[in-house]
Every structure is written in C-alpha cells, then in structure tokens.
N, CA, C and O of each residue as an XYZ file, in Angstrom:
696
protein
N     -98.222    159.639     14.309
C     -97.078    158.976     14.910
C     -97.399    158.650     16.362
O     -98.134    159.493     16.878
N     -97.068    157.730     17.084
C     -97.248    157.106     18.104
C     -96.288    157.766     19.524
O     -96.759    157.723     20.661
N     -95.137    158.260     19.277
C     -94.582    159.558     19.684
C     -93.710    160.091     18.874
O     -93.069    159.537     17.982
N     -93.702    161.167     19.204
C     -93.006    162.498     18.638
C     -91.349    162.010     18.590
O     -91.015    161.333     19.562
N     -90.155    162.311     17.449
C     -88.826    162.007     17.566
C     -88.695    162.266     18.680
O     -89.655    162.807     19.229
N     -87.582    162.018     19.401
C     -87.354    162.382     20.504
C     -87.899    162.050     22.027
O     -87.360    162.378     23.085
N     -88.745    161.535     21.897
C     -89.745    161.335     22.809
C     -90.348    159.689     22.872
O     -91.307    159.267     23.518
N     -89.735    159.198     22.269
C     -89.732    157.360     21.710
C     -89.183    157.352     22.649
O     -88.401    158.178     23.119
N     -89.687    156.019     23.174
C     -89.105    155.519     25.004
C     -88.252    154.573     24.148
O     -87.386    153.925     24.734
N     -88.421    154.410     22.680
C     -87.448    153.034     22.208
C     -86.055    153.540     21.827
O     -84.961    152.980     21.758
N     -86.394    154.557     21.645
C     -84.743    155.600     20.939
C     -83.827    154.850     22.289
O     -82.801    154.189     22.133
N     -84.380    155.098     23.387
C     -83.618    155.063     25.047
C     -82.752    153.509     24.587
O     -81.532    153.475     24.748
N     -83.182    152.790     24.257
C     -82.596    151.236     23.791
C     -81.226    151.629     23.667
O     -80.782    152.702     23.257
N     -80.662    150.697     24.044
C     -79.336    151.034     23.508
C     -78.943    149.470     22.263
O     -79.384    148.326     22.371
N     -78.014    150.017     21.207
C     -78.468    148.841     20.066
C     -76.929    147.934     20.867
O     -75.882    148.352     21.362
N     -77.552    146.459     20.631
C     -77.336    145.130     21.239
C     -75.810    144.944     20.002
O     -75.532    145.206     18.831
N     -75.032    144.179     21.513
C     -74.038    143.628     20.593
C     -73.902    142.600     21.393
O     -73.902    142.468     22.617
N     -73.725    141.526     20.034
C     -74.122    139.899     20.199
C     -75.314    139.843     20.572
O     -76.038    140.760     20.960
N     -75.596    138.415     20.421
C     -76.913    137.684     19.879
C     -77.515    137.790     21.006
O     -78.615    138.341     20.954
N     -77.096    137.386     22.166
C     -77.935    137.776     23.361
C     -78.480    139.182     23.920
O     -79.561    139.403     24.466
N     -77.594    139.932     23.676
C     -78.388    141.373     23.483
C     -79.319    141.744     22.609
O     -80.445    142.213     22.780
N     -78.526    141.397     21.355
C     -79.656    141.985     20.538
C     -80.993    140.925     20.213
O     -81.705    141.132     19.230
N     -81.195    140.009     20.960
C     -82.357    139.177     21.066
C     -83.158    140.155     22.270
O     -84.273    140.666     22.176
N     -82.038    140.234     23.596
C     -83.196    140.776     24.237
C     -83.589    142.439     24.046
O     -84.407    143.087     24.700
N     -82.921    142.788     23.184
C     -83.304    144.429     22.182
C     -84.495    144.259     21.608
O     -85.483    144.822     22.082
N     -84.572    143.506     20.569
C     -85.590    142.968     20.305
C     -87.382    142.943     20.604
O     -88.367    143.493     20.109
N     -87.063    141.800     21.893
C     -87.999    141.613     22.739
C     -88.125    142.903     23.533
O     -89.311    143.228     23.474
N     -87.595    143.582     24.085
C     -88.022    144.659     24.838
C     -88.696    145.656     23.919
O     -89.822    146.062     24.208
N     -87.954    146.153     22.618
C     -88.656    146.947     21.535
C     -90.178    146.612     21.122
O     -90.973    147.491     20.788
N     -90.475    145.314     21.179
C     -91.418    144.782     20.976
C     -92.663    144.981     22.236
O     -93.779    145.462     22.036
N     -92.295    144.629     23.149
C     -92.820    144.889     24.739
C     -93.048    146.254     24.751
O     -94.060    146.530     25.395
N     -92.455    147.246     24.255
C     -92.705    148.799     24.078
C     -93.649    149.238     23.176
O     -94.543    150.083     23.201
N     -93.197    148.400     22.324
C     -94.552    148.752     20.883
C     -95.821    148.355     21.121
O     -96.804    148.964     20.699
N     -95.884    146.718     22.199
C     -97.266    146.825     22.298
C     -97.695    147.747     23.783
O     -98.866    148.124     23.836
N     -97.036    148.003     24.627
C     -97.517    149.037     25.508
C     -97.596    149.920     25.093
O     -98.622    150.399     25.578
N     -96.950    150.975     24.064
C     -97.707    151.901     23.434
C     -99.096    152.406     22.432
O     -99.743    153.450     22.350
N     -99.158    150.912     21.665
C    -100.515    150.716     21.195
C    -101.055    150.915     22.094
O    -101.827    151.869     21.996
N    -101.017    150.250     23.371
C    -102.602    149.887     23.716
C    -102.555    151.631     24.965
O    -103.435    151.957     25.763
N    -101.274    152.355     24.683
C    -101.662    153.629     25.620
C    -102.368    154.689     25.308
O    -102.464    154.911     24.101
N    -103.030    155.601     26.217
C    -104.296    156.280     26.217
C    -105.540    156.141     26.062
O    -106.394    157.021     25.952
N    -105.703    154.513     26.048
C    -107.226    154.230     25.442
C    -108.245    153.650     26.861
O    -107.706    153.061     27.797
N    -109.556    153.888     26.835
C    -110.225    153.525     28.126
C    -110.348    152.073     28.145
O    -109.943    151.256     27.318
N    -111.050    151.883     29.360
C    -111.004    150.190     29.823
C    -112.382    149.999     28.717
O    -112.721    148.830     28.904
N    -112.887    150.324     28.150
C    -113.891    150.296     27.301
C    -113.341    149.513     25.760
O    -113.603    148.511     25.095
N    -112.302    150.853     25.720
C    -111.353    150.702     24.305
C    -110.653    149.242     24.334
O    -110.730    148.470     23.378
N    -110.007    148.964     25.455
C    -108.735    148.445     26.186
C    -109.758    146.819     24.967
O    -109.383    146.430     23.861
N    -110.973    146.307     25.757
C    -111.822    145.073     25.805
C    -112.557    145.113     24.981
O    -113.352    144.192     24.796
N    -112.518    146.156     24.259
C    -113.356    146.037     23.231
C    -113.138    144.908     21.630
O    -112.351    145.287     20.763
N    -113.790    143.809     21.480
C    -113.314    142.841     20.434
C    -113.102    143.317     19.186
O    -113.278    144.517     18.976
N    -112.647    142.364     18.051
C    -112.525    142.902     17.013
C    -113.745    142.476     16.310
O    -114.846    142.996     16.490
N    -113.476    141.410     15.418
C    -114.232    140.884     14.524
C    -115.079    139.935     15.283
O    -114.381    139.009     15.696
N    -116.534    139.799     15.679
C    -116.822    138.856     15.580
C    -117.011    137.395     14.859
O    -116.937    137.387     13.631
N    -117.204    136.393     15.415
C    -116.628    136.068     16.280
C    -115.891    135.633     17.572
O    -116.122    134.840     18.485
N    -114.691    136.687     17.180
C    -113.334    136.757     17.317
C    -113.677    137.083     18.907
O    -114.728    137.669     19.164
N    -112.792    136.703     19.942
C    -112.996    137.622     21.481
C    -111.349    138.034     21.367
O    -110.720    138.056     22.425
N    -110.827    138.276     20.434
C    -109.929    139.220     20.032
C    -109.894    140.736     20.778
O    -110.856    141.491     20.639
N    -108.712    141.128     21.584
C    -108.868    142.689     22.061
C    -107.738    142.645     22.683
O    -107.231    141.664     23.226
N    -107.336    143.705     22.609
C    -106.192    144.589     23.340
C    -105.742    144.147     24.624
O    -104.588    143.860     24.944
N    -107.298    144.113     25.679
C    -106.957    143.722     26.987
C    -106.138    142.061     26.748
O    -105.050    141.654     27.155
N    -107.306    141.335     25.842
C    -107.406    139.942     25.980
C    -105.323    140.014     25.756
O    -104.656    139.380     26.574
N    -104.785    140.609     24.918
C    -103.553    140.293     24.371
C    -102.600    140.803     25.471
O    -101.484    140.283     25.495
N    -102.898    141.787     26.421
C    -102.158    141.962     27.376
C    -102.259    140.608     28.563
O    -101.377    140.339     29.379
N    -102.990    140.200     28.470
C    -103.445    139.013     29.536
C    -102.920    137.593     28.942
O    -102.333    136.756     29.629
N    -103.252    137.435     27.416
C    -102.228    136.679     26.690
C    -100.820    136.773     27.098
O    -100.187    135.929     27.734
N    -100.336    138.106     26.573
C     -98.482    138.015     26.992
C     -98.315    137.733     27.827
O     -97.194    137.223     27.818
N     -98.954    137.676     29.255
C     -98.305    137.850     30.706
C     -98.299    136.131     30.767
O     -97.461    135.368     31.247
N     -99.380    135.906     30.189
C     -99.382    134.318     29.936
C     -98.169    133.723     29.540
O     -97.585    132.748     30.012
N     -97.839    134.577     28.451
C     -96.401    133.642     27.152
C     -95.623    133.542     27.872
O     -94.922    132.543     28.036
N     -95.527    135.582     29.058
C     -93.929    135.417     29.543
C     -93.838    134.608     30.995
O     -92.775    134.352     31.562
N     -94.789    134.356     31.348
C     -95.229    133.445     33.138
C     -94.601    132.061     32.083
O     -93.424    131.707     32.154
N     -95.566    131.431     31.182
C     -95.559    130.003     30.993
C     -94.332    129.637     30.430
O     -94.060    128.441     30.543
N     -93.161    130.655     29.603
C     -92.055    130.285     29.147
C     -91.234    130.653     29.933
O     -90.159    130.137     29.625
N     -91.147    131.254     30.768
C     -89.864    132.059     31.632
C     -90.400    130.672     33.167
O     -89.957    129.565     33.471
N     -91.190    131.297     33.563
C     -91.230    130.116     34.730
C     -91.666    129.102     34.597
O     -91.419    128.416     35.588
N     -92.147    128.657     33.961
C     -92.678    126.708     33.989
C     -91.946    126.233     32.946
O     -91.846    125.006     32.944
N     -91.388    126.821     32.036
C     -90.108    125.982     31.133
C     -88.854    126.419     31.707
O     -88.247    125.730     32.528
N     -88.477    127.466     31.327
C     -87.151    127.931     31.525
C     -86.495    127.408     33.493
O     -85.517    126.772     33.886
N     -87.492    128.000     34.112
C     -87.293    127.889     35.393
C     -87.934    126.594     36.231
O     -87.986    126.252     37.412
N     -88.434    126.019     34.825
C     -89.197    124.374     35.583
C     -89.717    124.304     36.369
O     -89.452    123.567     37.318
N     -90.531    124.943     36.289
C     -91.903    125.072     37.302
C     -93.037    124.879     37.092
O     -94.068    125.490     37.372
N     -92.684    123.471     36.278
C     -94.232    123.257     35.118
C     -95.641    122.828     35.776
O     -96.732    122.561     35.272
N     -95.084    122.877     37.367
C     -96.428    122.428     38.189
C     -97.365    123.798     38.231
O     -98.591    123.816     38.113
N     -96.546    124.870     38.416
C     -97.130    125.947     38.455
C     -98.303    126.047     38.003
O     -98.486    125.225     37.104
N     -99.530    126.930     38.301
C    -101.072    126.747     37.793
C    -100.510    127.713     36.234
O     -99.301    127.931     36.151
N    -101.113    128.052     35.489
C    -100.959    128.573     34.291
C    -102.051    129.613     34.560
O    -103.177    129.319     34.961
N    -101.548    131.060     34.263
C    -102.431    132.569     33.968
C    -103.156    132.177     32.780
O    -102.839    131.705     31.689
N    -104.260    132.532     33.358
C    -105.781    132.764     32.507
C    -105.799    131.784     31.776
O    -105.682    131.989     30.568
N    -105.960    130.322     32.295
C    -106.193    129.619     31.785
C    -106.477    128.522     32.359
O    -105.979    128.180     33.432
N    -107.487    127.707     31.568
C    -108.074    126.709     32.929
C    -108.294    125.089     31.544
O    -107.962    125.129     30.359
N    -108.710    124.306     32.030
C    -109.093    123.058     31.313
C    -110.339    123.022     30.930
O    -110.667    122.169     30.106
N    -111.283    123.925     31.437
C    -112.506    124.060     30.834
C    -112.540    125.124     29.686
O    -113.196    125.121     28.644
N    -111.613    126.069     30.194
C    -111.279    127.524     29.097
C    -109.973    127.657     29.023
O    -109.279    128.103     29.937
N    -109.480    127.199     27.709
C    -107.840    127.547     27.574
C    -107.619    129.125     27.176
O    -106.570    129.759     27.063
N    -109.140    129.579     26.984
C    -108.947    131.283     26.399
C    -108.765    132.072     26.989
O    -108.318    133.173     26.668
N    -109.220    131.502     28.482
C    -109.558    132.141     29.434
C    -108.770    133.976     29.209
O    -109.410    134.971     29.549
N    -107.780    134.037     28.784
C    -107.097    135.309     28.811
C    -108.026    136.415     28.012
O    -108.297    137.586     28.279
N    -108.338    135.686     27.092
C    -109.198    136.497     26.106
C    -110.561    136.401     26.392
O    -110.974    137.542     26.601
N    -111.486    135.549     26.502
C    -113.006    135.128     27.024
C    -113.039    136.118     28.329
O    -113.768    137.089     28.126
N    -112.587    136.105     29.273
C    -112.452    137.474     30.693
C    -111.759    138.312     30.676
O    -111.226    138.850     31.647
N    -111.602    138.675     29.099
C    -111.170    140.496     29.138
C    -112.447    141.153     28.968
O    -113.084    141.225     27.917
N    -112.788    141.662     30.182
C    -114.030    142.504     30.329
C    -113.888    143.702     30.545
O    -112.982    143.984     31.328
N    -114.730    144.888     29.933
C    -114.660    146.462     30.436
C    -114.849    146.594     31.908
O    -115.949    146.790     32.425
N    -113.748    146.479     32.546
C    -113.839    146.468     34.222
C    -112.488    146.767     34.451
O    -111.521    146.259     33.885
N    -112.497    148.302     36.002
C    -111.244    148.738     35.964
C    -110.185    147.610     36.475
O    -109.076    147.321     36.026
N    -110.634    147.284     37.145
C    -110.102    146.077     38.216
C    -109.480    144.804     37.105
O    -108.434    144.193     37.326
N    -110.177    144.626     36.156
C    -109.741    143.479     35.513
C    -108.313    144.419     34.367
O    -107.148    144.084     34.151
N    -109.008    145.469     33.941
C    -107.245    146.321     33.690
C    -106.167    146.236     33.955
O    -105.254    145.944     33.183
N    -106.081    146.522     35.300
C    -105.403    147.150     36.060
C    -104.634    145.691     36.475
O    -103.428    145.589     36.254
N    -105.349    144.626     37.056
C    -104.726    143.455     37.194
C    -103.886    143.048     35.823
O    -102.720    142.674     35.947
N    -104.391    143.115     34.750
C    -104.212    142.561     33.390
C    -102.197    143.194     33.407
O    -101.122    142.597     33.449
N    -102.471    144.155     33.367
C    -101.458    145.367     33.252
C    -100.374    145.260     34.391
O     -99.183    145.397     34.113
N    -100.801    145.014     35.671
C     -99.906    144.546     36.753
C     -98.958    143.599     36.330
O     -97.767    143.829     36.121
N     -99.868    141.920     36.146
C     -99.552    141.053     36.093
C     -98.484    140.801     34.570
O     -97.564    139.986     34.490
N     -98.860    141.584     33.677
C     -97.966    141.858     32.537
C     -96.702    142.372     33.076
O     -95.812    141.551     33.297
N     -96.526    143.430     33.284
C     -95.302    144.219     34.097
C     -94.747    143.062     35.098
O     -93.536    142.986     35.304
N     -95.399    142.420     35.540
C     -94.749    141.815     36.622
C     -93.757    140.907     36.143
O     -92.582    140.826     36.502
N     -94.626    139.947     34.928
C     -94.057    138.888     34.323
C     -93.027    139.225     33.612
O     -92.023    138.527     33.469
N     -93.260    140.556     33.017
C     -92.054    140.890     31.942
C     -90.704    141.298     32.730
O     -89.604    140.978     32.278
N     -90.893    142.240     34.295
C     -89.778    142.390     34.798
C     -89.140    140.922     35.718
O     -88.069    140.970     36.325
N     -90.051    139.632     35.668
C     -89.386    138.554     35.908
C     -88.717    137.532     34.964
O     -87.940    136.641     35.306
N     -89.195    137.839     33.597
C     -88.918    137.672     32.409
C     -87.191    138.094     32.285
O     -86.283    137.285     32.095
N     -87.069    139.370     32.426
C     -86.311    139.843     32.188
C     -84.717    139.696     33.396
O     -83.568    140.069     33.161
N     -85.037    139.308     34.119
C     -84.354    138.885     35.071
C     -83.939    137.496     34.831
O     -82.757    137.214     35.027
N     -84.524    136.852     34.547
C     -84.042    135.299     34.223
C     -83.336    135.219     33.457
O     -82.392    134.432     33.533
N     -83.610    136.282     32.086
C     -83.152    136.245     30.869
C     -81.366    136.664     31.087
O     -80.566    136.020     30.408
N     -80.930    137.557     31.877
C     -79.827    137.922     32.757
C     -78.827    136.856     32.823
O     -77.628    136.865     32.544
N     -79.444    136.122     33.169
C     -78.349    134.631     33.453
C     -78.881    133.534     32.475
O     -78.564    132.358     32.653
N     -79.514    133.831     31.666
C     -80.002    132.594     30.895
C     -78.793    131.846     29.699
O     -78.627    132.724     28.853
N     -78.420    131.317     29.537
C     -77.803    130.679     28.505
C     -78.328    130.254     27.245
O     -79.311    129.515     27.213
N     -77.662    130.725     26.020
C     -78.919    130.727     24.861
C     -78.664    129.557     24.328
O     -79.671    129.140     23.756
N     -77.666    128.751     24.247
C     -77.301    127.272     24.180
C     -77.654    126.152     24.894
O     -77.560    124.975     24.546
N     -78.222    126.787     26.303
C     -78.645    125.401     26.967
C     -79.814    124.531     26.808
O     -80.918    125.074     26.836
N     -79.722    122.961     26.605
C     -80.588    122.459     26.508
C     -81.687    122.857     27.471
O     -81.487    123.358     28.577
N     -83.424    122.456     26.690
C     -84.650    122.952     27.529
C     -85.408    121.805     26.605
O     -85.142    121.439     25.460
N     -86.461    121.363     27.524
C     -87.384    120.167     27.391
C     -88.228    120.812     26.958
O     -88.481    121.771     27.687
N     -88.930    120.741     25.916
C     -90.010    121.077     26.080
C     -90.812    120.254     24.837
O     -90.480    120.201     23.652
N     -92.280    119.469     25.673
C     -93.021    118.558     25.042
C     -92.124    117.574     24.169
O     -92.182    117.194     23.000
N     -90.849    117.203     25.768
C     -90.439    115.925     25.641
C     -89.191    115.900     24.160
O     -88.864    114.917     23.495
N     -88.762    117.211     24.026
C     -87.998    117.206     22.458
C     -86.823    118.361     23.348
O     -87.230    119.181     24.172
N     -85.680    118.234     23.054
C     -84.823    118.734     23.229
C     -84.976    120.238     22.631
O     -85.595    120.053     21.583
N     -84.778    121.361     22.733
C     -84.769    122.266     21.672
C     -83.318    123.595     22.796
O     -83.025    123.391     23.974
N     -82.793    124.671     22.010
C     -82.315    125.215     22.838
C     -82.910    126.502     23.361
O     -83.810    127.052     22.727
N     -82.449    127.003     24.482
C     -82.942    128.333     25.335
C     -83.180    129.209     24.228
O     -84.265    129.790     24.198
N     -82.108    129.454     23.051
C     -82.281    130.543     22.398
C     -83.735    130.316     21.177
O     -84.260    131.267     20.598
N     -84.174    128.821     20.999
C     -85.385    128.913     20.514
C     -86.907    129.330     20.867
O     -87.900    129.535     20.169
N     -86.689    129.360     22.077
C     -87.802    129.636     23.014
C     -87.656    131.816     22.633
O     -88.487    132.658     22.291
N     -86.226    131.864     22.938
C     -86.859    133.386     23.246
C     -86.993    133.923     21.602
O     -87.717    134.897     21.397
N     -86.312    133.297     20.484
C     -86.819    133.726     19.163
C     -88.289    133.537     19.333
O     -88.985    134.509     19.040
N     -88.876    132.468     19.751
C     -90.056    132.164     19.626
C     -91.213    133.059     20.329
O     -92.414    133.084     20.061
N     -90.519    133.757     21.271
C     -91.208    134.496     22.492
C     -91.344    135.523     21.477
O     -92.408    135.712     20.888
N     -90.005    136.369     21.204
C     -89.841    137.531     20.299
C     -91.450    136.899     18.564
O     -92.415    137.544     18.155
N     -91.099    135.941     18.268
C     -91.995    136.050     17.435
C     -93.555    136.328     17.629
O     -94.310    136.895     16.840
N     -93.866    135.740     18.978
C     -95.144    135.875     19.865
C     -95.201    137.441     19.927
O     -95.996    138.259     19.462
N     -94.310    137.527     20.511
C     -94.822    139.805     20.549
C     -95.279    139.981     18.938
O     -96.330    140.450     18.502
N     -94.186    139.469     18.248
C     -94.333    140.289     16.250
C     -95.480    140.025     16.078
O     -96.263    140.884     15.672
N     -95.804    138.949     16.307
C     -97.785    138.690     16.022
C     -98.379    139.332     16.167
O     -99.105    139.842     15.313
N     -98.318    139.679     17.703
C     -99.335    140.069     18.726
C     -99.568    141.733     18.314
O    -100.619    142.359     18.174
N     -98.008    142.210     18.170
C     -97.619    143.690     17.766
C     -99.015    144.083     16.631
O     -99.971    144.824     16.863
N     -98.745    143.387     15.521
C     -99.320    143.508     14.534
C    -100.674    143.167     15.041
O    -100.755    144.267     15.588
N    -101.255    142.883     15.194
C    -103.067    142.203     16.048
C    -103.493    143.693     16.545
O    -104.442    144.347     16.114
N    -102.634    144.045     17.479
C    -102.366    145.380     18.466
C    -102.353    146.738     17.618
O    -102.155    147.718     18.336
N    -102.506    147.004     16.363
C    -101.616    147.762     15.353
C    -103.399    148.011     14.367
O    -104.018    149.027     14.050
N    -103.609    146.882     14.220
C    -105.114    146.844     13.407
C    -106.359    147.113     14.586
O    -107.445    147.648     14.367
N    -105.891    146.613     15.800
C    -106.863    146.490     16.946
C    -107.412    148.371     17.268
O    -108.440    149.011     17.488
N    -106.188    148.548     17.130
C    -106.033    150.231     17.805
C    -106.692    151.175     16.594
O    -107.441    152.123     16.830
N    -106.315    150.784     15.358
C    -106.356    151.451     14.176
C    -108.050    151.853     13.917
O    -108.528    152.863     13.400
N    -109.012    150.135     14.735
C    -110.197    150.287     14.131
C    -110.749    150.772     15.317
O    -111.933    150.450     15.415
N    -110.340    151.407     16.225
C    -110.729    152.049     17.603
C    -110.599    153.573     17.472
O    -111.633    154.202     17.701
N    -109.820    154.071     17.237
C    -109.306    155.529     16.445
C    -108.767    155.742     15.691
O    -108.723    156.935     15.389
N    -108.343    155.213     15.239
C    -107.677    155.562     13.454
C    -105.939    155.365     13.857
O    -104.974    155.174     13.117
N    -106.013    155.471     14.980
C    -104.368    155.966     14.833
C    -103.847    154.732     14.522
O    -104.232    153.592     14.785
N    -102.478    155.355     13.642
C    -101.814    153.863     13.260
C    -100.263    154.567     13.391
O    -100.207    155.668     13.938
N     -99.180    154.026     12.963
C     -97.911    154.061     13.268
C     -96.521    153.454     13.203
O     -96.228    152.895     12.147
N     -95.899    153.473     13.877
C     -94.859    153.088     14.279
C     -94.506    151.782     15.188
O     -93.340    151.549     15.508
C-alpha cells in the first residue's frame, strides 16, 4: 500500500459538492496520487526511462504536468498565450521528457516548478467559471472542458506513473 489507512494525505480531501468542487476533488486526488508514486525514490529512480525507445520517466512526467498546468491555466485560461511554454522549444517539443536527466538540480527544479504551477493552477481555478467561453485553436469550447481534460491528463499520466514505479521496485497500489 502506498500509505497506511489513516495516513493517506487523500482521506484529508474533503468530498466535493457540485461540479466545481468535485472537479477540483478530483484533480487534486489525482495531483496526490502522482506525487506519491513518484515519493521516496532517488534522482536516479526519479529519470530513469521505461521502455526503450520510449524517454518515458517519472521525472520526464513531473516536468510534463507543470507543462499541462503552466500551458492551460496561464496561456489559455489566463491568455497569456505569448508566454514562452515549459520544456519546450520548436526544435524539441519533448523537451520535458528528452532533459529529464539523473541530476539533483534538474529534480529539484522539475518538482519546484510543478508545485508552483499547481498552487497557481489552483488559484485561478478559485474564480474560474466552468461555463465560460475559452478559445482554444480558434473553436469555442467551455472552461469546464479544459479542466475535465486537465483531470484526464493526470488519469493518464497516474497510470504511466503506477507501471513506471512498479518496474523500479515492485511497489504498486493505490
């Protein structure tokens, strides 16, 4: 088990009433599940790939999310589409994953910049309206599709995170 009853930082959740809560219940449960996968393991473990291939890894997916929640929370939601885009460039769109390297420094940033995005994430989300129109690639769609869509981005990722960890030490879980 991944923690002990009692000792689940997710128990702490409190369960969501209405759609906007329990969307962002959701997403935070999710944000917990993959910070707990990827806890106790070294910067070794963290970057280590899966399948070749693949530059698939733990780090790469923490550097991914901070990506999802920077590029949907501030350059859509908050229209700031000039903004440069995390770990990612026009020569390397992988960039998140291709420079997850066993290096403390690249961790530790990875992990910052995650936390950072998610507690700015989460702040926007505060006043966000799940009905309001949002542009995106020129098609109308609403706020609340983006964060289903966000929430589906963790369920992926969760699961990636779940096999990633499993073939690193066995542990599997919750």
């Amino acid at each position: 088990m991944w923690a002990e009853p009692g000792s689940d930082p997710r128990e702490a959740l409190k369960p969501g009433k209405g759609e906007k809560a329990v969307l962002a219940e959701y997403l935070d449960r999710y944000r917990m599940t993959f910070e707990l996968k990827c806890e106790g393991l070294t910067v070794g473990q963290l970057a280590a790939r899966s399948v070749p291939p693949s530059t698939m890894s733990l780090l790469g997916m923490i550097r991914h999310l901070a990506r999802v929640e920077h590029s949907w929370t501030r350059r859509v939601f908050e229209g700031q589409s000039e903004l440069p885009r995390l770990y990612r460039t026009e020569e390397d769109p992988d960039l998140d994953f291709n420079q997850a390297v066993a290096d403390d420094g690249v961790v530790a940033q990875a992990w910052d910049t995650w936390r950072d995005e998610v507690e700015h994430a989460r702040s926007v989300y505060a006043d966000l309206v799940l009905d309001a129109p949002i542009i995106v690639d020129a098609q109308e769609v609403e706020a609340r599709d983006i964060v289903v869509h966000v929430i589906e981005e963790y369920a992926r990722h969760v699961g990636h995170a779940d096999l990633l960890r499993e073939c690193i030490d066995g542990r599997t879980g919750q």
